[in-house]
Backbone as ProteinMPNN parsed JSONL, in Angstrom:
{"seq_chain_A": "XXXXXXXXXXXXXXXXXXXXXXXXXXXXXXXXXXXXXXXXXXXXXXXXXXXXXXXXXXXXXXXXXXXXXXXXXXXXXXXXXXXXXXXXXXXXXXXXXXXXXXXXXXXXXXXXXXXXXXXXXXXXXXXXXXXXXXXXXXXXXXXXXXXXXXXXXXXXX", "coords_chain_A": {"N_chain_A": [[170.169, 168.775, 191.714], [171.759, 167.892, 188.995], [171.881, 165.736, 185.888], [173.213, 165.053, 182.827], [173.152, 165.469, 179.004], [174.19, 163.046, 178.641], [174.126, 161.287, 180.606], [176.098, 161.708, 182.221], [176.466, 162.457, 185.644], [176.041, 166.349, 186.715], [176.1, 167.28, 189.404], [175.208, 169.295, 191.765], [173.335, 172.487, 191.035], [172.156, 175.729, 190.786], [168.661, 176.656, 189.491], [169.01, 178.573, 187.498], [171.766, 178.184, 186.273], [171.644, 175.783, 185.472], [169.427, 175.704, 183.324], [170.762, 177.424, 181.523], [173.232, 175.4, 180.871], [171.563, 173.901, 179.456], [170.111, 175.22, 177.505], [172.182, 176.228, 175.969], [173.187, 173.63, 175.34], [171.005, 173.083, 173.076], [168.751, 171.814, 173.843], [166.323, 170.448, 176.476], [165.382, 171.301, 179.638], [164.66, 168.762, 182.122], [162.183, 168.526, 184.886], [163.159, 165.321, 186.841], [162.159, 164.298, 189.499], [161.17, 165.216, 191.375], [159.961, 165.694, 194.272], [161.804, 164.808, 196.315], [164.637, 165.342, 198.627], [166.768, 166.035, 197.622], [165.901, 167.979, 194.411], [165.583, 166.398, 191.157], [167.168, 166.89, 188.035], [167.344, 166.413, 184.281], [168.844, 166.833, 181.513], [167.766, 166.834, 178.638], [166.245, 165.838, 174.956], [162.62, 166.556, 175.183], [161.04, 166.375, 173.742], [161.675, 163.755, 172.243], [161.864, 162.44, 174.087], [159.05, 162.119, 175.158], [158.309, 160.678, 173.447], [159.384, 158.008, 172.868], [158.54, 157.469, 175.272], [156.045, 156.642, 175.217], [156.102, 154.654, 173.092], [157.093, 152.561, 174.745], [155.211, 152.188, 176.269], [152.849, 151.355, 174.582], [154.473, 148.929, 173.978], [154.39, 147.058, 175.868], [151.681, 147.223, 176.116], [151.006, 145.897, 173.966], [152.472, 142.715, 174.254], [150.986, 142.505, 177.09], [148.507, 141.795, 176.003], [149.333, 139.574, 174.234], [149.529, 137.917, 176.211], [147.242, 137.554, 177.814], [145.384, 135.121, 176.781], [141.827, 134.64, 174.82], [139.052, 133.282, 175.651], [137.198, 131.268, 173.615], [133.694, 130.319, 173.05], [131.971, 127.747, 171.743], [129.034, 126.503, 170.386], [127.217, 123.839, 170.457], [124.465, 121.317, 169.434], [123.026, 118.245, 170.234], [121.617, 117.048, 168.324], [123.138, 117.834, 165.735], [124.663, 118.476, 162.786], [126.623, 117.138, 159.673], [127.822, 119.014, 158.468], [127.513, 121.63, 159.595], [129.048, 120.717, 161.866], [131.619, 119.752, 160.751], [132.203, 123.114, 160.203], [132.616, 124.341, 162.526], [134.423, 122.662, 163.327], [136.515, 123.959, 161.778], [136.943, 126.478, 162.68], [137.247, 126.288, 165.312], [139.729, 124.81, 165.412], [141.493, 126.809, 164.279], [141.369, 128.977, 165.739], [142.788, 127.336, 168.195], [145.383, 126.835, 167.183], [146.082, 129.656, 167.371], [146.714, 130.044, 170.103], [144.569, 130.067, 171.95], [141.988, 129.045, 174.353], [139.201, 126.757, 174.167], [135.87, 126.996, 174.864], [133.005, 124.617, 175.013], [129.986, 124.513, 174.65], [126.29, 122.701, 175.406], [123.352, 123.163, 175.069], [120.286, 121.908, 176.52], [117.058, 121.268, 175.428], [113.718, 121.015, 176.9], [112.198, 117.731, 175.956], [115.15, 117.006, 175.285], [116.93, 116.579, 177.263], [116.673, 113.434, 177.672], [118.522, 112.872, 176.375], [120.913, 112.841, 176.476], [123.693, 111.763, 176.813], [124.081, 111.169, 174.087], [124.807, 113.718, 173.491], [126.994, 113.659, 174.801], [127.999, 112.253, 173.216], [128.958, 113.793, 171.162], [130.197, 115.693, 172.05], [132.909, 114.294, 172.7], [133.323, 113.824, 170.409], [134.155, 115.768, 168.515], [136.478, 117.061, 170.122], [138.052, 114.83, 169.659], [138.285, 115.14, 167.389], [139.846, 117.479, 167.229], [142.242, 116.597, 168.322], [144.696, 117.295, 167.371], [145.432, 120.122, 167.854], [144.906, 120.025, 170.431], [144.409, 119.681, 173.646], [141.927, 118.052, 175.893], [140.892, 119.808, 178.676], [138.835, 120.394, 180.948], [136.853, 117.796, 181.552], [133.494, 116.537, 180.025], [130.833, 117.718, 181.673], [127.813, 117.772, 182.886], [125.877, 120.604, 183.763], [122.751, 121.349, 185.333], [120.683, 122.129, 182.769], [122.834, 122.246, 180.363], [125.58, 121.31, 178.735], [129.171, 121.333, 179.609], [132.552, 121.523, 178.446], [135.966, 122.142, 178.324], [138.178, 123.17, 176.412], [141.842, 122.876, 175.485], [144.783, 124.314, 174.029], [147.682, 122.394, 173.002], [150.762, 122.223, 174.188], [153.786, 123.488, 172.666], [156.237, 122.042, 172.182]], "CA_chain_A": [[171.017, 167.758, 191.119], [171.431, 167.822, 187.171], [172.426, 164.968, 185.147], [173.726, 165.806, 181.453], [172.781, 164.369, 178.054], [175.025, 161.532, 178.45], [174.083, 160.607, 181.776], [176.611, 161.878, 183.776], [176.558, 163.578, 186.869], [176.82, 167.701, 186.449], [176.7, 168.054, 190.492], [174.648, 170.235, 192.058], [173.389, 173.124, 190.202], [171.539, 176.513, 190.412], [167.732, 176.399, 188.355], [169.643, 179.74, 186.006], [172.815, 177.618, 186.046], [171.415, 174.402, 184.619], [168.658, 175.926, 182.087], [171.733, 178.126, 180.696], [173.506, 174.934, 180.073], [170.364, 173.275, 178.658], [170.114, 176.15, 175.718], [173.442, 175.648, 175.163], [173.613, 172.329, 174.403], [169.885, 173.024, 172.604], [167.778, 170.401, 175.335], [165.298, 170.962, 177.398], [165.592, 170.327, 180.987], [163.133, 168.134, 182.752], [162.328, 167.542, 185.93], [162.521, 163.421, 186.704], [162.418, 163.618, 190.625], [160.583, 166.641, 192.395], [159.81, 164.928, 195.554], [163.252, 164.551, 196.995], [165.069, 166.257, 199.446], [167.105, 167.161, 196.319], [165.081, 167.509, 192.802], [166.452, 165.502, 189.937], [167.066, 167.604, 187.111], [167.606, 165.43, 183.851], [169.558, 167.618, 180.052], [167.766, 165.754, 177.291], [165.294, 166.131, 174.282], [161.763, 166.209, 176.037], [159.987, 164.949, 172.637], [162.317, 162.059, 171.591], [161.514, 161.259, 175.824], [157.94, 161.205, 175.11], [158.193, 159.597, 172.465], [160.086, 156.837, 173.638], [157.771, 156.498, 176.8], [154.526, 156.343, 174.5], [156.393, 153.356, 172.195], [157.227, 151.492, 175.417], [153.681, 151.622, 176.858], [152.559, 150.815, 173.688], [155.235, 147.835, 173.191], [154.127, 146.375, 177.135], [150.327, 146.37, 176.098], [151.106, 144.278, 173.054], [152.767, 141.474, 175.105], [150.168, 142.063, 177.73], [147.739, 141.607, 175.642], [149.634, 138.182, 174.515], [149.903, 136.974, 177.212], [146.411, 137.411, 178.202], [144.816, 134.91, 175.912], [140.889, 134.578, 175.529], [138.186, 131.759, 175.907], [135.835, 131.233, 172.838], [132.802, 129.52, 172.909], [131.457, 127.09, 170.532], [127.678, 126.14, 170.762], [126.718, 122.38, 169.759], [123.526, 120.745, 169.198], [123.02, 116.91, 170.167], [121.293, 117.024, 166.576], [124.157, 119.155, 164.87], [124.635, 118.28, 160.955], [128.114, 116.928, 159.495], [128.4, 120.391, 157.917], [127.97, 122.295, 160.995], [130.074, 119.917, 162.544], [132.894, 120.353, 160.627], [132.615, 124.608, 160.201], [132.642, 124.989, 164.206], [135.821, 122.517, 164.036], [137.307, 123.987, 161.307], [137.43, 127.308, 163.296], [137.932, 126.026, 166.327], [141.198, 124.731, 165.013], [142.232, 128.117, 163.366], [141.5, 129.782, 167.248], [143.401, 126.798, 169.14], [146.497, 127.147, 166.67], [146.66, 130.986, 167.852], [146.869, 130.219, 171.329], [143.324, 130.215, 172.572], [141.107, 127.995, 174.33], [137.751, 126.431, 173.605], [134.84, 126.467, 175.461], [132.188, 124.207, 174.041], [128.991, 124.055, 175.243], [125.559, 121.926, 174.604], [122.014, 123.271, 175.938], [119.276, 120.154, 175.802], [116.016, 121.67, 176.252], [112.701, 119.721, 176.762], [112.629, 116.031, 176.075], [116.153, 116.554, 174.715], [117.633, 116.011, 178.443], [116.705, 112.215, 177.636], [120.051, 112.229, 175.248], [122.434, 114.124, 177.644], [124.572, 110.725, 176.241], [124.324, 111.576, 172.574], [125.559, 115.222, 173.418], [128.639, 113.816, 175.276], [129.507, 111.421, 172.259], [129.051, 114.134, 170.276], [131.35, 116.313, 172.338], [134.091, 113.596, 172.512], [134.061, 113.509, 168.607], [134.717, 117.382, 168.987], [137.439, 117.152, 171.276], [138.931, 113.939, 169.116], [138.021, 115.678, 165.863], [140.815, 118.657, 167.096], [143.15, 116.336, 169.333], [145.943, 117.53, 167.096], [146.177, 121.224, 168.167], [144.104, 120.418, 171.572], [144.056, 118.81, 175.154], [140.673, 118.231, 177.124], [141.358, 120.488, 179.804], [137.734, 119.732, 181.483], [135.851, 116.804, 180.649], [132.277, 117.082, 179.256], [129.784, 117.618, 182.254], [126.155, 118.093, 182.924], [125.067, 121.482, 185.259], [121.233, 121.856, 184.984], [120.619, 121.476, 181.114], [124.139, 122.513, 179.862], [126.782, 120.286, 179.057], [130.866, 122.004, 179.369], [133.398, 121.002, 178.189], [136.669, 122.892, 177.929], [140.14, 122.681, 175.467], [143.026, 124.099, 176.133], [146.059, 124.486, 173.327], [148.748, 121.769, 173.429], [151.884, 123.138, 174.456], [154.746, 123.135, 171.938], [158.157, 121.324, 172.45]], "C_chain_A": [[170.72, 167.717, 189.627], [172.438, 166.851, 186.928], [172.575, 165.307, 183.568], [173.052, 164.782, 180.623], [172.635, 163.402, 177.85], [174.637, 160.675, 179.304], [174.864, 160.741, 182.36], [175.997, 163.056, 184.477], [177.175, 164.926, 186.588], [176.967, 167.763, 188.242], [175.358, 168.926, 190.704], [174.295, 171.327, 191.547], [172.366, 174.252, 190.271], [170.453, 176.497, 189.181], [168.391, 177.255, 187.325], [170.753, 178.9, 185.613], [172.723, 176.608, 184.866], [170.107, 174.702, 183.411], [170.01, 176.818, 181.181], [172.432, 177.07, 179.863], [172.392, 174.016, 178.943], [170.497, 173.83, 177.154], [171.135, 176.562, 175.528], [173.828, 174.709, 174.295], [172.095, 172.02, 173.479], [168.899, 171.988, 172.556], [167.139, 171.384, 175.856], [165.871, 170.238, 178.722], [164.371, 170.038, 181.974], [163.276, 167.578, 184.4], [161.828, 166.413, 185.949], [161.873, 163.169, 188.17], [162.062, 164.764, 191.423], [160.021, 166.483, 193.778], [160.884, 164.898, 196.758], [163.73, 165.445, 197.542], [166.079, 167.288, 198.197], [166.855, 167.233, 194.959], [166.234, 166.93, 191.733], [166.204, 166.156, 188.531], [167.327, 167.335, 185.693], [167.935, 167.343, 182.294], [168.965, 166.771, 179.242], [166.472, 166.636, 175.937], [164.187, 165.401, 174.692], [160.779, 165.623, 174.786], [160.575, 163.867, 172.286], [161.319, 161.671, 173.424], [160.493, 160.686, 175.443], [157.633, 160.652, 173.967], [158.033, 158.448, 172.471], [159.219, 156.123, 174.68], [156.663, 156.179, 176.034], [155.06, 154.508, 173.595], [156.309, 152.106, 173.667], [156.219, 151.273, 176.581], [153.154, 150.956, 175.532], [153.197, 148.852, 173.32], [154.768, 146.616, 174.592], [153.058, 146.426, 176.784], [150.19, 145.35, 175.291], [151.573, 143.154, 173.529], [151.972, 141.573, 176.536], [148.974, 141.218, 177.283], [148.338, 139.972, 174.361], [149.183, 137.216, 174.965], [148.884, 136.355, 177.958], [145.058, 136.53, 177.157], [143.271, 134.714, 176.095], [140.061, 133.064, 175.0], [137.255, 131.904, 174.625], [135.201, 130.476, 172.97], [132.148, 128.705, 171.89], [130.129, 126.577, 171.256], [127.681, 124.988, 169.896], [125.349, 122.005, 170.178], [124.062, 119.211, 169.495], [122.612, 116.248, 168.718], [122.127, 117.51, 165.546], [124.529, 118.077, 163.325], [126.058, 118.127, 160.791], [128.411, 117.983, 158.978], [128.373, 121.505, 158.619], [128.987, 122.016, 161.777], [131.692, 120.399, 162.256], [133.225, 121.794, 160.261], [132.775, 124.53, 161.348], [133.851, 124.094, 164.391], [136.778, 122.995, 163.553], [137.882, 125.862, 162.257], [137.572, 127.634, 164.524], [139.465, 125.516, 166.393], [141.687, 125.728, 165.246], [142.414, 128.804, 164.536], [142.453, 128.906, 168.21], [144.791, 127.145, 168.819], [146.9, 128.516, 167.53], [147.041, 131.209, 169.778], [145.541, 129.994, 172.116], [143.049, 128.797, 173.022], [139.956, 128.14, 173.906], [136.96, 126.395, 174.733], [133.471, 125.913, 175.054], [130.933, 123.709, 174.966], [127.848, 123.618, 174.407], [124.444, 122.384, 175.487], [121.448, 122.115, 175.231], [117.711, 121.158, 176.531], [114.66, 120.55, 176.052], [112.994, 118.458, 177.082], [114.253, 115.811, 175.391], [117.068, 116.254, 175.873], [117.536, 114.727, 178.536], [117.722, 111.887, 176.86], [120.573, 112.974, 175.429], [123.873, 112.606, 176.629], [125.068, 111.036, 175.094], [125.266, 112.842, 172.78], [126.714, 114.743, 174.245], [129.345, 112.882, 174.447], [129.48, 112.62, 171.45], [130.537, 115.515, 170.607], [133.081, 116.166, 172.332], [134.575, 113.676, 171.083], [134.416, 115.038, 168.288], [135.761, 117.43, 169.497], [138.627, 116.076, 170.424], [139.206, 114.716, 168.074], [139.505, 117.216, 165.913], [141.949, 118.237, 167.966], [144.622, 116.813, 168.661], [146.575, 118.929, 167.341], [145.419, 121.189, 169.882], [144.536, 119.095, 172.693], [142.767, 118.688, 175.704], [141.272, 118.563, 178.57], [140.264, 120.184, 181.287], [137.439, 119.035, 180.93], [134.397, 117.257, 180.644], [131.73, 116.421, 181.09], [128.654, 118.853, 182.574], [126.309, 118.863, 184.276], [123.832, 122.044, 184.545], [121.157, 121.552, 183.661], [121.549, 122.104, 180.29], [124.873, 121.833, 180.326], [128.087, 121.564, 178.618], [131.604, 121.287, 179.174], [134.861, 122.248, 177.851], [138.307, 122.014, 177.356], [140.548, 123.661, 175.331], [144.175, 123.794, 174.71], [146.806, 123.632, 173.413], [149.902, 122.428, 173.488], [152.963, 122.608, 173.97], [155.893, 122.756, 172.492], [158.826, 121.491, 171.942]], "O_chain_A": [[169.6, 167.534, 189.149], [173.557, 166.874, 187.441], [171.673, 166.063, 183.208], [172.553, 163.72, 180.995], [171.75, 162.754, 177.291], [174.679, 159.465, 179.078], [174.849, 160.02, 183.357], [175.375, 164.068, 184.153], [178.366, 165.032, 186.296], [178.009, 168.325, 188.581], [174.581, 169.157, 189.777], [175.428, 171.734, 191.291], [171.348, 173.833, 189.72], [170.881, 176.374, 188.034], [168.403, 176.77, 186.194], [170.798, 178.804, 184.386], [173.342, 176.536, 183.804], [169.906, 173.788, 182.612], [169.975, 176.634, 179.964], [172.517, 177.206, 178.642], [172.648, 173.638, 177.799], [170.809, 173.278, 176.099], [171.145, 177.505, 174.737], [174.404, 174.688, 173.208], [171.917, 170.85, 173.14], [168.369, 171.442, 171.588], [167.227, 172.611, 175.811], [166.487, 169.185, 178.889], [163.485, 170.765, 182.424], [163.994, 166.739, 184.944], [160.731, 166.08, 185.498], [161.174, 162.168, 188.333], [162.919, 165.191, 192.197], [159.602, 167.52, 194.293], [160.626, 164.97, 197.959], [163.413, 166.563, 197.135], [166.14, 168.494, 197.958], [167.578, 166.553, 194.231], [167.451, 167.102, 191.681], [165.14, 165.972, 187.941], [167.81, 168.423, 185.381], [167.386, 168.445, 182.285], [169.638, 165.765, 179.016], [166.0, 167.765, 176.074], [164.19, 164.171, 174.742], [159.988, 164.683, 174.865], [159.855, 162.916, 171.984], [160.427, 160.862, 173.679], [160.382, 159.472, 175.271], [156.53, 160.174, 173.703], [157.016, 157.803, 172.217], [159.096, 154.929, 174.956], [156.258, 155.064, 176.363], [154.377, 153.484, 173.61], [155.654, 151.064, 173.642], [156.308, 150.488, 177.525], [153.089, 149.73, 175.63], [152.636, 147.934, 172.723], [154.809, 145.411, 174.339], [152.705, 145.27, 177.016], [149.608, 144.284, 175.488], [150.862, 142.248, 173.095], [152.292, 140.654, 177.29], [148.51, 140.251, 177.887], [147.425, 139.457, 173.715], [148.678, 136.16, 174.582], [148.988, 135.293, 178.572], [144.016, 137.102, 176.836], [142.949, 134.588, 177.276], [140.408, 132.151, 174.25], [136.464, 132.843, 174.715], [135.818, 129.419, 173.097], [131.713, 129.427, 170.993], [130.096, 126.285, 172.452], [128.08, 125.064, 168.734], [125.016, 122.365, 171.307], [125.192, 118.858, 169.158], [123.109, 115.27, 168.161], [121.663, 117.555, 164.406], [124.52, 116.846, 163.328], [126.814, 118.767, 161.522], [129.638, 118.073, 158.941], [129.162, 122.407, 158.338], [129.727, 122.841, 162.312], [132.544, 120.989, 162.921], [134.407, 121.984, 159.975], [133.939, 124.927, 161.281], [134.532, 124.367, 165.379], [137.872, 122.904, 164.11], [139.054, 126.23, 162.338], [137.888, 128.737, 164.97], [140.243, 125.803, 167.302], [142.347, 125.87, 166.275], [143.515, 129.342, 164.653], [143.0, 129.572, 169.089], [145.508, 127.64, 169.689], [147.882, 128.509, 168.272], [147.457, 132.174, 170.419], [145.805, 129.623, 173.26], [143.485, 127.75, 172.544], [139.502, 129.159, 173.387], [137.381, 125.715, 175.669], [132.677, 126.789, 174.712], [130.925, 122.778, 175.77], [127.851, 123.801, 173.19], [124.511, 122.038, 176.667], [121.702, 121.544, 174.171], [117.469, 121.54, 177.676], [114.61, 119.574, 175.303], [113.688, 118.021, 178.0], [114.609, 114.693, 175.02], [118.083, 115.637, 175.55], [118.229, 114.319, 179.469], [117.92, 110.701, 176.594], [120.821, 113.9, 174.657], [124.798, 112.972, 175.904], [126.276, 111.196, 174.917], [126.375, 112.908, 172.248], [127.556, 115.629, 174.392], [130.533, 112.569, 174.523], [130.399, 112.417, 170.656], [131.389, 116.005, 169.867], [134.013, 116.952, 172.16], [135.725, 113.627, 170.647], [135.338, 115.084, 167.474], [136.208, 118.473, 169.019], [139.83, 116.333, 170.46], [140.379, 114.992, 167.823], [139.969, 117.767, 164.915], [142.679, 119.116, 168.426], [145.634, 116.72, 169.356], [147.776, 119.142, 167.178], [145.389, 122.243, 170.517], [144.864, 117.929, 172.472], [142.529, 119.807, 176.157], [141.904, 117.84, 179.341], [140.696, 119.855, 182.392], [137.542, 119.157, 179.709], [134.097, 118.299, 181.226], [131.998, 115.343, 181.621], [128.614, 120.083, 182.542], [126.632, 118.417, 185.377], [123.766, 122.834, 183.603], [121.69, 120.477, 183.387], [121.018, 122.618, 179.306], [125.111, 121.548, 181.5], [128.034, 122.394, 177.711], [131.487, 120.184, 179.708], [134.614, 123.195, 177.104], [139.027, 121.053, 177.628], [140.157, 124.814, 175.148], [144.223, 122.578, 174.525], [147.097, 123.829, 174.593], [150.018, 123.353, 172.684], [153.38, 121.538, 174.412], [156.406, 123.415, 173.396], [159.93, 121.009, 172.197]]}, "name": "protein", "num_of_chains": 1, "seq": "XXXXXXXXXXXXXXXXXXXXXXXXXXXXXXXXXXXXXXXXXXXXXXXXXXXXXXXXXXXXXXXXXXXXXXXXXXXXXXXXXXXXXXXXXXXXXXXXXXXXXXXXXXXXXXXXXXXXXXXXXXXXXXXXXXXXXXXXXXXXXXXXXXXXXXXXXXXXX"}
């Protein structure tokens, strides 16, 4: 079975038959369909093809890779400094804007598990401090001596 340049149907077709018209019409002919009770014999230019197929793998990983957005982590201190404070929100912003979430966590080691409290106001003022590109997706809790907390993107209207 050979199909032409255009896409129509040539019909049935002898392999000498259909390479004759091939280097006629100066194409290559490719097989699409070698499996089949009857092979699928396609008239075209076989580098524009792969060309074409390389752009549109290429053009499906970029909107996979969209679509698949990722998690960053931010590390906080219950002690953390107003100038730490605000670098880890200012680029936690700049990552929520793009789509991303946050994951913000707080280790307490030692006697600092006696102000698990402090580290969840300090998480709330984190979480307030970016409520304009963010949601609290989890709220802030304690497993073993790490506090989580996760923010998620608000979703545009």
């Amino acid at each position: 079975m050979v199909i032409g340049p255009n896409g129509e149907q040539m019909g049935t077709k002898k392999l000498q038959d259909a390479l004759t018209i091939a280097n006629f019409a100066g194409l290559d002919l490719v097989l699409m369909n070698a499996g089949a009770e009857r092979p699928v014999a396609k008239i075209m230019d076989y580098n524009k093809y792969k060309y074409e197929k390389v752009k549109k793998q290429k053009e499906a990983l970029k909107k996979q890779r969209e679509s698949n957005k990722d998690m960053k982590e931010y590390q906080l201190s219950y002690k953390i400094d107003v100038g730490d404070f605000e670098t880890r929100r200012r680029n936690a912003g700049s990552y929520l804007e793009k789509g991303h979430k946050i994951k913000v966590t707080m280790r307490f080691k030692g006697r600092e598990m006696a102000h698990t409290d402090r580290g969840e106001e300090i998480m709330r003022n984190f979480a307030e401090a970016l409520n304009e590109f963010s949601v609290i997706e989890s709220e802030p809790k304690l497993e073993g001596r790490t506090m989580t907390m996760i923010l998620a993107p608000k979703k545009e209207v």
